[in-house]
KEZABA-431549 format. One record per residue: x, y, z of N, C-alpha, C in turn; residue in three letters. Coordinates in steps of 0.05 Angstrom, whole numbers. Atoms other than C-alpha are relative to their C-alpha. Last residue first. Example, Ala and Ser with C-alpha at 12.3 -4.5 7.8 and 13.67 -1.06 7.14 Angstrom:
BEGIN
n.u: -16; n.v: -24; n.w: -1; ca.u: 273; ca.v: -21; ca.w: 143; c.u: -15; c.v: 22; c.w: 14; resn: ser
n.u: 18; n.v: -24; n.w: 0; ca.u: 246; ca.v: -90; ca.w: 156; c.u: 18; c.v: 24; c.w: 0; resn: ala
//
This chain:
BEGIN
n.u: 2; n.v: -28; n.w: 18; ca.u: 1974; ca.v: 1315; ca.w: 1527; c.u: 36; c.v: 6; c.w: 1; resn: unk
n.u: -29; n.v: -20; n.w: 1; ca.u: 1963; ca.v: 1243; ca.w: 1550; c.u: -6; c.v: 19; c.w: -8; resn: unk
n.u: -2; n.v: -16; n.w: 15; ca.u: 1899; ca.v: 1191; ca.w: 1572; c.u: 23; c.v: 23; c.w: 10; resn: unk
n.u: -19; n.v: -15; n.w: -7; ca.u: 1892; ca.v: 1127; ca.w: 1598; c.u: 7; c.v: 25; c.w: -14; resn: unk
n.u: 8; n.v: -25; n.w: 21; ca.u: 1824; ca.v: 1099; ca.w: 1609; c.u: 32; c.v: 11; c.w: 9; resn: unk
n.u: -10; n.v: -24; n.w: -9; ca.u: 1843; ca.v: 1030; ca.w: 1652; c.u: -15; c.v: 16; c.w: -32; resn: unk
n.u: -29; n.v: -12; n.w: 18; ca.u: 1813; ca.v: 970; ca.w: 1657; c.u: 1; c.v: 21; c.w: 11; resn: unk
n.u: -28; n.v: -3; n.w: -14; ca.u: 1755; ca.v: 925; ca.w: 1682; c.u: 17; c.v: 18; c.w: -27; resn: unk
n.u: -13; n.v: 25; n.w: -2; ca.u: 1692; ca.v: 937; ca.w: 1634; c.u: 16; c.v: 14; c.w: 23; resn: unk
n.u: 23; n.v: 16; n.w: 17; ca.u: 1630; ca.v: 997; ca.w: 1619; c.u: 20; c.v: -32; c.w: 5; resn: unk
n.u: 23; n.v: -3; n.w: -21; ca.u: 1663; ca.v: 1049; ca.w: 1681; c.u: -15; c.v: -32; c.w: -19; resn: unk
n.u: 29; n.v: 4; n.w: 14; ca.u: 1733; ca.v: 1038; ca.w: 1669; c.u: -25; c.v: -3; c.w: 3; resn: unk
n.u: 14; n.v: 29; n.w: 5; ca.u: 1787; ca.v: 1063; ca.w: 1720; c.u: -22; c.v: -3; c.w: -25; resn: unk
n.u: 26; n.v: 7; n.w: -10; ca.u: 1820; ca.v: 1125; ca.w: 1713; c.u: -2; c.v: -26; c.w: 0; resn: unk
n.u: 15; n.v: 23; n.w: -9; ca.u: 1890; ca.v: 1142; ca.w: 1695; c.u: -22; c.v: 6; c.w: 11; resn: unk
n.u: 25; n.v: 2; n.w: -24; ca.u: 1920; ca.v: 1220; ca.w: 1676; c.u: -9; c.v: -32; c.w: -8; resn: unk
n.u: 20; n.v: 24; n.w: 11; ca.u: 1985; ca.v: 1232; ca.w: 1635; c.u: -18; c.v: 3; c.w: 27; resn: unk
n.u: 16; n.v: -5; n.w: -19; ca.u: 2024; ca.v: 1303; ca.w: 1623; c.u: -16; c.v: -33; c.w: -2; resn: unk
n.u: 30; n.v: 14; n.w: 10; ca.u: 2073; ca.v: 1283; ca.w: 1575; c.u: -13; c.v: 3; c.w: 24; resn: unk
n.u: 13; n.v: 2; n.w: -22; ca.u: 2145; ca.v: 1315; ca.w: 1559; c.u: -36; c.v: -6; c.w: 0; resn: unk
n.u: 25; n.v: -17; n.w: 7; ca.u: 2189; ca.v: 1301; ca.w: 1510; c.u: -10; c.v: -11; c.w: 20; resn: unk
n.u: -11; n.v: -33; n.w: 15; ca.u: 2268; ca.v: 1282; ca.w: 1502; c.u: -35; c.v: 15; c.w: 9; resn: unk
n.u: -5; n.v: -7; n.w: 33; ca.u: 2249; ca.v: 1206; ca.w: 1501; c.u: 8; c.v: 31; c.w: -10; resn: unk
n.u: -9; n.v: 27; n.w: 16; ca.u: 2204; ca.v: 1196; ca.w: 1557; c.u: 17; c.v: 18; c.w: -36; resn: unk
n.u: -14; n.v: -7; n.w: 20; ca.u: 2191; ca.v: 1257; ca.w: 1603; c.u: 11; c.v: -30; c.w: -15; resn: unk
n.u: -36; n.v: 18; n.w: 9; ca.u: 2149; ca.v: 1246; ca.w: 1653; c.u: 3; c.v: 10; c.w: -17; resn: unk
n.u: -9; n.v: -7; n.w: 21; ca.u: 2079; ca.v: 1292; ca.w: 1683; c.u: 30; c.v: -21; c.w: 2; resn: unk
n.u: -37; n.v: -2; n.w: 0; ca.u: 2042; ca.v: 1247; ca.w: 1730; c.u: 3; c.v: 21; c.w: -28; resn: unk
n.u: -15; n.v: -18; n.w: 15; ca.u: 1964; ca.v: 1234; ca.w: 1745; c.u: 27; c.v: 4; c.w: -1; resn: unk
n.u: -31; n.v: -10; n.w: 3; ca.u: 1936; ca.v: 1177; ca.w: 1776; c.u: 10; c.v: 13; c.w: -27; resn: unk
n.u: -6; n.v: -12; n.w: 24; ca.u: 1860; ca.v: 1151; ca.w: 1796; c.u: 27; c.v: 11; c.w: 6; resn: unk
n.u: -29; n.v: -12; n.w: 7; ca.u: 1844; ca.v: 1101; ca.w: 1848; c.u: -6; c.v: 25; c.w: -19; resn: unk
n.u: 1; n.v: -31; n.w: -11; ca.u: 1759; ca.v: 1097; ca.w: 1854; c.u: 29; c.v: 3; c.w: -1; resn: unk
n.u: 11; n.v: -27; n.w: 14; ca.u: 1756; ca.v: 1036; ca.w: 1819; c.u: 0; c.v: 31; c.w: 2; resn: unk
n.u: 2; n.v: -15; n.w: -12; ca.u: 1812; ca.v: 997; ca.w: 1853; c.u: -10; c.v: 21; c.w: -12; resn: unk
n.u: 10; n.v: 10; n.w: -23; ca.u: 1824; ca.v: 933; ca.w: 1823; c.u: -14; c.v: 20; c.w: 15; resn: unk
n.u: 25; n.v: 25; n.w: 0; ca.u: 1831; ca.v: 954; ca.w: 1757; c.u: -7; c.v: -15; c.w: 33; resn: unk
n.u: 26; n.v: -10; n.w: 6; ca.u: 1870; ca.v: 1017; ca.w: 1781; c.u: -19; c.v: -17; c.w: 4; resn: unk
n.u: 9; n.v: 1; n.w: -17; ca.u: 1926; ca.v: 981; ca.w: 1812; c.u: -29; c.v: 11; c.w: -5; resn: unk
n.u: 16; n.v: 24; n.w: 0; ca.u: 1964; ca.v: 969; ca.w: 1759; c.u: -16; c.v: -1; c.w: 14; resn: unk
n.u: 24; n.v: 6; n.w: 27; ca.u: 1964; ca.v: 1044; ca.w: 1736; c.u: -1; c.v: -24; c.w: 5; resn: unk
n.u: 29; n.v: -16; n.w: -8; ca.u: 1999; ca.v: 1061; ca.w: 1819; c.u: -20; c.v: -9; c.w: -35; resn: unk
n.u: 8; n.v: 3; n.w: -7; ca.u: 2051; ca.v: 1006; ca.w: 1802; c.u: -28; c.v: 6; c.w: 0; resn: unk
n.u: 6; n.v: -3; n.w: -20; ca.u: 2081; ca.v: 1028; ca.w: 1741; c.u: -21; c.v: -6; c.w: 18; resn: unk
n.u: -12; n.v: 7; n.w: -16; ca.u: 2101; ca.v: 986; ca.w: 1685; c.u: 3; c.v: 11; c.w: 36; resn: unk
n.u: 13; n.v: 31; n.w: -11; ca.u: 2043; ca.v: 999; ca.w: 1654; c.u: 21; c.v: -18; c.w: 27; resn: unk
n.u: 18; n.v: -2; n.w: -22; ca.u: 2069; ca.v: 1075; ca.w: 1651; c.u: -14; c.v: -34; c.w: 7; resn: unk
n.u: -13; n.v: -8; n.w: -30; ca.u: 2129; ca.v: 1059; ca.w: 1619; c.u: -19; c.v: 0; c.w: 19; resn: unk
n.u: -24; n.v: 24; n.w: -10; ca.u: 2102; ca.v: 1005; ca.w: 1567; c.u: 14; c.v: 25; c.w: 24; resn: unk
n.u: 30; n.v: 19; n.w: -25; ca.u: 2038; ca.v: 1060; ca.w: 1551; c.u: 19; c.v: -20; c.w: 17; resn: unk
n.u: 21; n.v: -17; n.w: -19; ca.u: 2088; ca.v: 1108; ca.w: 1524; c.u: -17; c.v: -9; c.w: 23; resn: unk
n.u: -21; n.v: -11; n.w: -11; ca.u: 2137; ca.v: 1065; ca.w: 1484; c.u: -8; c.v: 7; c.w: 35; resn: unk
n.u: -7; n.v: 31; n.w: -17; ca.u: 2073; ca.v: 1028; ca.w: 1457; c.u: 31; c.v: 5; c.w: 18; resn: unk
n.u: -9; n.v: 0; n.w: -23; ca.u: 2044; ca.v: 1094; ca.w: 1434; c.u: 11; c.v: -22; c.w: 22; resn: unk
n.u: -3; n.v: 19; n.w: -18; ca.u: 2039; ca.v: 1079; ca.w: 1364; c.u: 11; c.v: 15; c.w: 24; resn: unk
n.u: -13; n.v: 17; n.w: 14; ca.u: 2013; ca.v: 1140; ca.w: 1319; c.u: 7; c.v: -18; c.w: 23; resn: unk
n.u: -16; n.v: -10; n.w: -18; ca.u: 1983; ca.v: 1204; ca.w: 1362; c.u: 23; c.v: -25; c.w: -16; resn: unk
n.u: -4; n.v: -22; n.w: 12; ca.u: 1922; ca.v: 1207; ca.w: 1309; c.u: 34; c.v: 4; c.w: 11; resn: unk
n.u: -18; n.v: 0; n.w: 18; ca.u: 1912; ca.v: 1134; ca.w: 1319; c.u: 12; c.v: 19; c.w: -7; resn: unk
n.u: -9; n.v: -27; n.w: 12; ca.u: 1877; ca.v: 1135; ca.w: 1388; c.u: 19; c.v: -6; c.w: -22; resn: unk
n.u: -15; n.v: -17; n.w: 1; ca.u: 1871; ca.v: 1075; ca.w: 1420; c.u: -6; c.v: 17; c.w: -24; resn: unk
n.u: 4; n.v: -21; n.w: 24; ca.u: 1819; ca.v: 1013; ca.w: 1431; c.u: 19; c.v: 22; c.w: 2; resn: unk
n.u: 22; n.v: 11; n.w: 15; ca.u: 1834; ca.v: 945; ca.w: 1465; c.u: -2; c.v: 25; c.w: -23; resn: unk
n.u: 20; n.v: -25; n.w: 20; ca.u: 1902; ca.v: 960; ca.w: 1490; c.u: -13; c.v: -14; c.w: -11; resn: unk
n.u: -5; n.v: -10; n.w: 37; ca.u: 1926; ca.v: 907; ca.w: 1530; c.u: -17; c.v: 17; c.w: 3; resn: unk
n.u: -9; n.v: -28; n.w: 14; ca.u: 1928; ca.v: 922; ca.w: 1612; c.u: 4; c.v: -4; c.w: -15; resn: unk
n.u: -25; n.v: 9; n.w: 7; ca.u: 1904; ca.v: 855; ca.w: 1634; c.u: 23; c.v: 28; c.w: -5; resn: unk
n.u: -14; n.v: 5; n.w: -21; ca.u: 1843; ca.v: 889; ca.w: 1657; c.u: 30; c.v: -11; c.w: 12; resn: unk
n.u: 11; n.v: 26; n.w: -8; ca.u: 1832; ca.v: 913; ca.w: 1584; c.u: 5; c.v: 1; c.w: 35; resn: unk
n.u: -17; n.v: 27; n.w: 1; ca.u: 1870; ca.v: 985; ca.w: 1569; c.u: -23; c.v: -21; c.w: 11; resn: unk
n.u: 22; n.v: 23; n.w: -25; ca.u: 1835; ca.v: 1035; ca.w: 1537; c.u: 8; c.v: -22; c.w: 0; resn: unk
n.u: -9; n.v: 32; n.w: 15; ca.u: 1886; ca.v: 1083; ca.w: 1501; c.u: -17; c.v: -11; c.w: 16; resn: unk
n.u: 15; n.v: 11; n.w: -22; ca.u: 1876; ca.v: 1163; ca.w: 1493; c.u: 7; c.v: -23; c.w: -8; resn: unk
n.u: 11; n.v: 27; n.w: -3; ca.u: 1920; ca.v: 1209; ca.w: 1461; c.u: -10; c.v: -15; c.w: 21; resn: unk
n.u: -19; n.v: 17; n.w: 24; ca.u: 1950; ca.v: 1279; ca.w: 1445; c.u: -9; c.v: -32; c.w: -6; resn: unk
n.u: -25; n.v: 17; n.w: -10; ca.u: 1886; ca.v: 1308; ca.w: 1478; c.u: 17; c.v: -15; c.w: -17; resn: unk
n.u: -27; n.v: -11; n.w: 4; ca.u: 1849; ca.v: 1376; ca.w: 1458; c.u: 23; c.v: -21; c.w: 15; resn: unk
n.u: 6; n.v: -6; n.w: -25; ca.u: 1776; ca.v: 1351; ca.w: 1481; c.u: 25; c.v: 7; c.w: -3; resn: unk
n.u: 12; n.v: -9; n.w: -12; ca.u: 1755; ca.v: 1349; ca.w: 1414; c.u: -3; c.v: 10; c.w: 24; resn: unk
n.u: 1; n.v: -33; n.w: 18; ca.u: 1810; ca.v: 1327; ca.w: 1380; c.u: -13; c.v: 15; c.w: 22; resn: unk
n.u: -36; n.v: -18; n.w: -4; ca.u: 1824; ca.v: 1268; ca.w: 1434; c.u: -5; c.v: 26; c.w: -18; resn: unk
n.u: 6; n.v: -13; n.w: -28; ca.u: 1730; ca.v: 1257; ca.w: 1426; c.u: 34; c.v: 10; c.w: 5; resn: unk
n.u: 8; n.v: -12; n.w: -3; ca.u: 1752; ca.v: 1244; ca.w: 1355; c.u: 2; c.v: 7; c.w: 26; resn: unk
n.u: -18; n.v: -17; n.w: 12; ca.u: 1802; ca.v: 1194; ca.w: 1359; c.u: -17; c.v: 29; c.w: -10; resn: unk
n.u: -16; n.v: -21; n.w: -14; ca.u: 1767; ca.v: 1162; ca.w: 1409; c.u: 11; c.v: 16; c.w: -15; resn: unk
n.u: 9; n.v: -17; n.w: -21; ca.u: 1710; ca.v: 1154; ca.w: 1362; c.u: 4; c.v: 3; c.w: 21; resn: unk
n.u: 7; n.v: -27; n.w: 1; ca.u: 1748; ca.v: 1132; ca.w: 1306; c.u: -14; c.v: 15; c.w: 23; resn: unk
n.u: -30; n.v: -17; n.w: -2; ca.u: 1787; ca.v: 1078; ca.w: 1345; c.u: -15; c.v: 29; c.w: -9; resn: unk
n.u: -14; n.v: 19; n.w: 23; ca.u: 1714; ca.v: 1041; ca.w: 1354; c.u: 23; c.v: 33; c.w: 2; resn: unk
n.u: -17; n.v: -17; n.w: -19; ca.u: 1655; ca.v: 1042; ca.w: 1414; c.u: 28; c.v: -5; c.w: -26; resn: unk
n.u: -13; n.v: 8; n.w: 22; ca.u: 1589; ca.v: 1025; ca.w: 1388; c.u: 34; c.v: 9; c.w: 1; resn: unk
n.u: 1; n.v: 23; n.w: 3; ca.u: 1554; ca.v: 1032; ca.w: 1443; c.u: 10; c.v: -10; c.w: -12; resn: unk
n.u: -6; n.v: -7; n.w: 24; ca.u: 1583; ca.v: 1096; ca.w: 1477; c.u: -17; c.v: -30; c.w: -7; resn: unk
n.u: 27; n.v: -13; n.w: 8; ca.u: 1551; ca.v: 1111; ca.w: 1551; c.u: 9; c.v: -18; c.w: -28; resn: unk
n.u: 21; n.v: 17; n.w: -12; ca.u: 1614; ca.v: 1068; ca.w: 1580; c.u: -29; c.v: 2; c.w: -8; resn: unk
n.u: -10; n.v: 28; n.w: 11; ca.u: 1666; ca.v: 1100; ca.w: 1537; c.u: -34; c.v: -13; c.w: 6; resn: unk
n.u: 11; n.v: -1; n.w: 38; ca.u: 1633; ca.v: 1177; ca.w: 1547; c.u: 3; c.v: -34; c.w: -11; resn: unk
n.u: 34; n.v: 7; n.w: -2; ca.u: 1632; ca.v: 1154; ca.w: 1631; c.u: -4; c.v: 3; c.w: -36; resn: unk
n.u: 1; n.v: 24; n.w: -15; ca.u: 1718; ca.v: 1142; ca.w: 1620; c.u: -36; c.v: -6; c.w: -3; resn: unk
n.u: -8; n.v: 27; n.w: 19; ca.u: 1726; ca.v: 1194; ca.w: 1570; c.u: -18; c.v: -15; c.w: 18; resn: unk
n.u: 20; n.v: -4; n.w: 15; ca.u: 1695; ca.v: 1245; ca.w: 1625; c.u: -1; c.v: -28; c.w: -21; resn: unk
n.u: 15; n.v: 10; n.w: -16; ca.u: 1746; ca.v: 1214; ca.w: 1681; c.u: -30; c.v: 6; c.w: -17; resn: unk
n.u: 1; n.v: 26; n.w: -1; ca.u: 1789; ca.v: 1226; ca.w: 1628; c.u: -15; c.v: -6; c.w: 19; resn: unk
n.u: 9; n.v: 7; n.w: 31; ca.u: 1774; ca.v: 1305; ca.w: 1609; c.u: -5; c.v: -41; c.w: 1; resn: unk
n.u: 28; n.v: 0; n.w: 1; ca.u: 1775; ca.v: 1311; ca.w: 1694; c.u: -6; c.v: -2; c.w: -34; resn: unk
n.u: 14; n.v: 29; n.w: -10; ca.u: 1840; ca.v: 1277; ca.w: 1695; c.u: -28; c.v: 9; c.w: -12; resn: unk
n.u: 2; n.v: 23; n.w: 11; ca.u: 1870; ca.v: 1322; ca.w: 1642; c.u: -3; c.v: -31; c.w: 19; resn: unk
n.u: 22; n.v: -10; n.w: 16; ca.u: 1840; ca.v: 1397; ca.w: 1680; c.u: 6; c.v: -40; c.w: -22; resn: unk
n.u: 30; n.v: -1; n.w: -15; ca.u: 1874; ca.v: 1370; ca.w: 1739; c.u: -20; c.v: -1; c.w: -24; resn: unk
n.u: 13; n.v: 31; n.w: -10; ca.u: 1935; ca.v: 1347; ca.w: 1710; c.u: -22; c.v: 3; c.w: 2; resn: unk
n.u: 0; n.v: 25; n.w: 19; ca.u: 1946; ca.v: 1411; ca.w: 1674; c.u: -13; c.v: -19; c.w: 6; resn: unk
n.u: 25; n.v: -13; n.w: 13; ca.u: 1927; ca.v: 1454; ca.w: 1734; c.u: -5; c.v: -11; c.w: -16; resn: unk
n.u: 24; n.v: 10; n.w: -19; ca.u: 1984; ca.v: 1420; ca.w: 1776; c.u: -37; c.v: -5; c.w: -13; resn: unk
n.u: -5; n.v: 33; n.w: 9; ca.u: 2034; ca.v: 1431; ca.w: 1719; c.u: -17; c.v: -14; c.w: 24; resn: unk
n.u: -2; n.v: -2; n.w: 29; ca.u: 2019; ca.v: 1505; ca.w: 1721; c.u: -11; c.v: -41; c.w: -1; resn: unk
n.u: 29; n.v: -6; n.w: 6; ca.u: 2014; ca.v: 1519; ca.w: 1791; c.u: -14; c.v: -18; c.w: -18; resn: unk
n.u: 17; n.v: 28; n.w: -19; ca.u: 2083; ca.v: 1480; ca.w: 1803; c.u: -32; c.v: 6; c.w: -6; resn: unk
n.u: -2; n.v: 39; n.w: 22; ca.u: 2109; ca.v: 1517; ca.w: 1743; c.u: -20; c.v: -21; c.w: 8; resn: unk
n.u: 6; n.v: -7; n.w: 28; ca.u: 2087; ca.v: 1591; ca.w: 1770; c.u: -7; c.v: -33; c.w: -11; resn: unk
n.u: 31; n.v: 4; n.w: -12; ca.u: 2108; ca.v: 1575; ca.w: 1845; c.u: -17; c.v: 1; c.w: -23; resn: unk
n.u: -6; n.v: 17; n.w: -9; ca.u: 2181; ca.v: 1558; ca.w: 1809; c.u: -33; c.v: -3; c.w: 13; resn: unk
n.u: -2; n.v: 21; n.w: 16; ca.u: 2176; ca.v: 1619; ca.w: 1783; c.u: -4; c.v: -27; c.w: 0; resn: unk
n.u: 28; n.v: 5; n.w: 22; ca.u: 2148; ca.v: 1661; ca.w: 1838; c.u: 1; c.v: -19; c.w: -21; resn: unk
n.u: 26; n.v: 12; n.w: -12; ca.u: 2212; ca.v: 1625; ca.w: 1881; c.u: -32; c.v: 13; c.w: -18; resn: unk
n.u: -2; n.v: 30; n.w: 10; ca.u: 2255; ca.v: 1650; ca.w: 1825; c.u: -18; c.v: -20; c.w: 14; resn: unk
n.u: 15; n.v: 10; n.w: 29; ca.u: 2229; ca.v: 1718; ca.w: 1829; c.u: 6; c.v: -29; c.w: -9; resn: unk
n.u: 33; n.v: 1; n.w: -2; ca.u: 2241; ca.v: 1716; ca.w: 1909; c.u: -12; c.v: -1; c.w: -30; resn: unk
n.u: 23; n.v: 13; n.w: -25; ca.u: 2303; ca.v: 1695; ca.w: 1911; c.u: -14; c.v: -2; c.w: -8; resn: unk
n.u: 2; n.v: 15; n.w: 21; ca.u: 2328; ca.v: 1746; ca.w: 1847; c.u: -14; c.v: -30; c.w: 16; resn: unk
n.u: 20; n.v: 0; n.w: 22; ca.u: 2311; ca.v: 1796; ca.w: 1888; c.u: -7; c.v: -11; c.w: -12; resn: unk
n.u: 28; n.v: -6; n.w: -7; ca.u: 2338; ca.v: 1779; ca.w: 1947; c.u: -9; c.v: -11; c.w: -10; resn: unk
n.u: -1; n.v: 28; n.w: -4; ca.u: 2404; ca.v: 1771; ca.w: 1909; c.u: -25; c.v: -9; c.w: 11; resn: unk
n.u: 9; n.v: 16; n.w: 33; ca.u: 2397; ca.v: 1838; ca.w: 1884; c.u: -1; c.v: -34; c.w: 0; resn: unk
n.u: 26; n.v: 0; n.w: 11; ca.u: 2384; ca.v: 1861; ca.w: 1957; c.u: -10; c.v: -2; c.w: -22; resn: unk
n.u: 29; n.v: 17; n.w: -8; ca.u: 2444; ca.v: 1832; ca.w: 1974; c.u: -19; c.v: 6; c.w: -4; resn: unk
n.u: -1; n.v: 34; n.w: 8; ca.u: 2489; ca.v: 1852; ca.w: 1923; c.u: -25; c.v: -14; c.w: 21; resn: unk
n.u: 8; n.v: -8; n.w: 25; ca.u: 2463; ca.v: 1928; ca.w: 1933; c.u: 0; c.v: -33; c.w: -6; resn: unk
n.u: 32; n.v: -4; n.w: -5; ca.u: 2476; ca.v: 1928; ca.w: 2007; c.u: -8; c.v: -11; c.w: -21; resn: unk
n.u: 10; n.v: 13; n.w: -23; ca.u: 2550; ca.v: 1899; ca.w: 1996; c.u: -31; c.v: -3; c.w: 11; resn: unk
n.u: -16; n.v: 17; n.w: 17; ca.u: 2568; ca.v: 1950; ca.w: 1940; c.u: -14; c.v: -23; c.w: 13; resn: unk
n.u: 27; n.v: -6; n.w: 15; ca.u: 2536; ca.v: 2001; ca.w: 1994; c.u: 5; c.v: -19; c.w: -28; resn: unk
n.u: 23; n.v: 2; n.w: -22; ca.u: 2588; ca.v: 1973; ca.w: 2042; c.u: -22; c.v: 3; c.w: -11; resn: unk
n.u: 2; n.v: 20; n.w: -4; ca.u: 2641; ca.v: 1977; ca.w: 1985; c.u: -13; c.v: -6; c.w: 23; resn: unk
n.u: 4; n.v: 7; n.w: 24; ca.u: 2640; ca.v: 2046; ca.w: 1963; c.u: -14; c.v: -35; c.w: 12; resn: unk
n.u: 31; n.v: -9; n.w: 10; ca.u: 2636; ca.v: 2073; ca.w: 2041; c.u: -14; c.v: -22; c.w: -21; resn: unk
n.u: 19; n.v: 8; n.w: -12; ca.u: 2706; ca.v: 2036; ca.w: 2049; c.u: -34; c.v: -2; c.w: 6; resn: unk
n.u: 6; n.v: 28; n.w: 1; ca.u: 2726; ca.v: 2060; ca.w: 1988; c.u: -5; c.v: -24; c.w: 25; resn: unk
n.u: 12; n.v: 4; n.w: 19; ca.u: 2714; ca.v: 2127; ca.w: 2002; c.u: -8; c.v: -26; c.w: -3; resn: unk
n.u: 32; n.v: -14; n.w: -18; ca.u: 2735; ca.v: 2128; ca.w: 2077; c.u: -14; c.v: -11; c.w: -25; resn: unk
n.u: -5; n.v: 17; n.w: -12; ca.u: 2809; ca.v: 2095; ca.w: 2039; c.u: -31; c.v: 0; c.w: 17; resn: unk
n.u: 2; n.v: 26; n.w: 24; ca.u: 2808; ca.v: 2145; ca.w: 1987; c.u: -11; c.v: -23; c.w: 20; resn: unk
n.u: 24; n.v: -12; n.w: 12; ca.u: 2796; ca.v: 2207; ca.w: 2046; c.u: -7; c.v: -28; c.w: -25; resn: unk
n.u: 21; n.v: 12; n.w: -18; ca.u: 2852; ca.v: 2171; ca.w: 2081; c.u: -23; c.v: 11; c.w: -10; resn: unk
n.u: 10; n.v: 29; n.w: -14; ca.u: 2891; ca.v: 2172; ca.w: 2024; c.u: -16; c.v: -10; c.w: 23; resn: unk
n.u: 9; n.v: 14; n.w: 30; ca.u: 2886; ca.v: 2241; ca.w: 1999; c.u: -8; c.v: -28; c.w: 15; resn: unk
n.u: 23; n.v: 1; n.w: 0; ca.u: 2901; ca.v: 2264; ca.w: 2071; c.u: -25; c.v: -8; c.w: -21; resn: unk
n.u: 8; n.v: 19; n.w: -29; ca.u: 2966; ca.v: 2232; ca.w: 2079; c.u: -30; c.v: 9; c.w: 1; resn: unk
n.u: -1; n.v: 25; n.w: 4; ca.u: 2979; ca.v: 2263; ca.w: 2005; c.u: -11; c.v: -19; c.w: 23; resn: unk
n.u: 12; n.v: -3; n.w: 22; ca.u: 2960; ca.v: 2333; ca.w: 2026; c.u: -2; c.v: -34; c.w: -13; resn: unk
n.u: 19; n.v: 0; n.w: -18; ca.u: 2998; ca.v: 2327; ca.w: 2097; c.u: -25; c.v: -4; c.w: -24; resn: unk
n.u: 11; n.v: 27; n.w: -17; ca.u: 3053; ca.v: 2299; ca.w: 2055; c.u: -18; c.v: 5; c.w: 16; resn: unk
n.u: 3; n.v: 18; n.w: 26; ca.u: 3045; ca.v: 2366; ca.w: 2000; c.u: 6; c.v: -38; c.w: 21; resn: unk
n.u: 31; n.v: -14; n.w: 13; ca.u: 3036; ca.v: 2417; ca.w: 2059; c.u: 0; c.v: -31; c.w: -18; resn: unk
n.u: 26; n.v: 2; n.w: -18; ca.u: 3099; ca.v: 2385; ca.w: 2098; c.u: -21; c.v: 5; c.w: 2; resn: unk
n.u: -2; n.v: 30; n.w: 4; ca.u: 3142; ca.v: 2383; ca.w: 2034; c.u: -12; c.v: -2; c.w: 19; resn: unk
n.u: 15; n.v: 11; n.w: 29; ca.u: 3122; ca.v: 2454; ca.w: 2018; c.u: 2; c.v: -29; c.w: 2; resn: unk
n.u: 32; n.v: -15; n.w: -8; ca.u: 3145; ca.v: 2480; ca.w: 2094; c.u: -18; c.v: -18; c.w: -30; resn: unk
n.u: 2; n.v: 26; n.w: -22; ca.u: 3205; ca.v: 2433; ca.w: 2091; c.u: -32; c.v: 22; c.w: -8; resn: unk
n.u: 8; n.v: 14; n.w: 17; ca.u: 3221; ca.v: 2482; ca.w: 2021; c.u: -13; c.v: -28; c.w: 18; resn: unk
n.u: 30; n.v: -3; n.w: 24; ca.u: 3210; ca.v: 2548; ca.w: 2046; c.u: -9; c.v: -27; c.w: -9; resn: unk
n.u: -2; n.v: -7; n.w: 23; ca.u: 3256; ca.v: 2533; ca.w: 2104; c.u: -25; c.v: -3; c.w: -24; resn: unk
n.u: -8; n.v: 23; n.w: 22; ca.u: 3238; ca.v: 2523; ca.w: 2172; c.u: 0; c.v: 18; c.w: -28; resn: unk
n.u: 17; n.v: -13; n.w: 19; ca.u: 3260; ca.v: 2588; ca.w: 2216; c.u: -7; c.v: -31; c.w: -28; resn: unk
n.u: 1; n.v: 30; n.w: 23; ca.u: 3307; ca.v: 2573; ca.w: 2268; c.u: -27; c.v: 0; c.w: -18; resn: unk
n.u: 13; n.v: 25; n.w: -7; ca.u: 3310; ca.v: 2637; ca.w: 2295; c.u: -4; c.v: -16; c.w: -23; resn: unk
n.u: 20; n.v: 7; n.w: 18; ca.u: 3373; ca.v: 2669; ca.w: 2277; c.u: -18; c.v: -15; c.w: 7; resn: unk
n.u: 1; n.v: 30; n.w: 5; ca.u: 3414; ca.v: 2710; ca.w: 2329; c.u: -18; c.v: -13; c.w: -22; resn: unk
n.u: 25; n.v: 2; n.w: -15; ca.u: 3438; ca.v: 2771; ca.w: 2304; c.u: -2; c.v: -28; c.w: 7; resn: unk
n.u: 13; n.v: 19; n.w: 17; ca.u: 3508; ca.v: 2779; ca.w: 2302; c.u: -23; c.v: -13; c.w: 14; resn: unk
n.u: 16; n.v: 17; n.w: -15; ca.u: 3541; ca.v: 2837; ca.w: 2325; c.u: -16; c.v: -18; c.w: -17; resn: unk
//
């Protein structure tokens, strides 16, 4: 008699259906991973990007401070020039070229109403580069007419940078122009 056989998988479907259920579950476990990986990959960039946002806006709020504060503190040394000119009697290159030490400025120039230089600063050597851009701007012709104007700017002439402040003159027409 002959038994019947139940169909019985073989040792080796059984190991190849462990080892693709093993593989099929490798990969979806890789595939969870690196979906995870890259969502927090995704968090991480943006809140480094944020980050860098917001330190570049302090920076940037830093400069503007900065180069605001300048001006400020080199009008109010020239709006001093300006009453020191007018007090002075004797008024001569050495004693702007002191008061620029003294008040920590690269140079001062007192222009006429015409805008020549009457007296300047020697310590800073010819500024005729310097004073020829800014004369050529509006807002410094406008001073002499307009005592109460005053104008500050940082430019760059030449590779280098120059904080400048305008006033009017208190003892003639002109300008007090002074740089750092």
């Amino acid at each position: 008699m002959k038994k019947k056989q139940k169909n019985r998988p073989s040792g080796q479907w059984v190991s190849l259906t462990i080892l693709l259920a093993g593989v099929v579950l490798f990969a979806v476990l890789c595939w969870a991973m690196t979906v995870r990986d890259l969502n927090e990959l995704e968090q991480t960039a943006e809140q480094t990007f944020a980050f860098m946002k917001l330190r570049i806006e302090h920076y940037e709020t830093y400069v503007v401070n900065d180069k605001i504060k300048s001006l400020t503190r080199l009008l109010d040394k020239t709006n001093e020039l300006s009453r020191a000119v007018a007090a002075e009697q004797n008024l001569s290159a050495e004693y702007l070229d002191g008061y620029a030490a003294e008040q920590r400025l690269s140079g001062a120039v007192l222009l006429d109403a015409q805008l020549k230089p009457e007296v300047q600063t020697a310590c800073d050597g010819d500024t005729y580069a310097l004073r020829q851009s800014l004369i050529e701007n509006s807002n410094i012709r406008d001073i002499p007419q307009y005592q109460k104007k005053c104008y500050m700017t940082r430019l760059r002439l030449r590779g280098d940078t120059y904080d400048v402040a305008a006033v009017a003159r208190r003892d003639a027409p002109g300008v007090v122009l002074t740089y750092v």
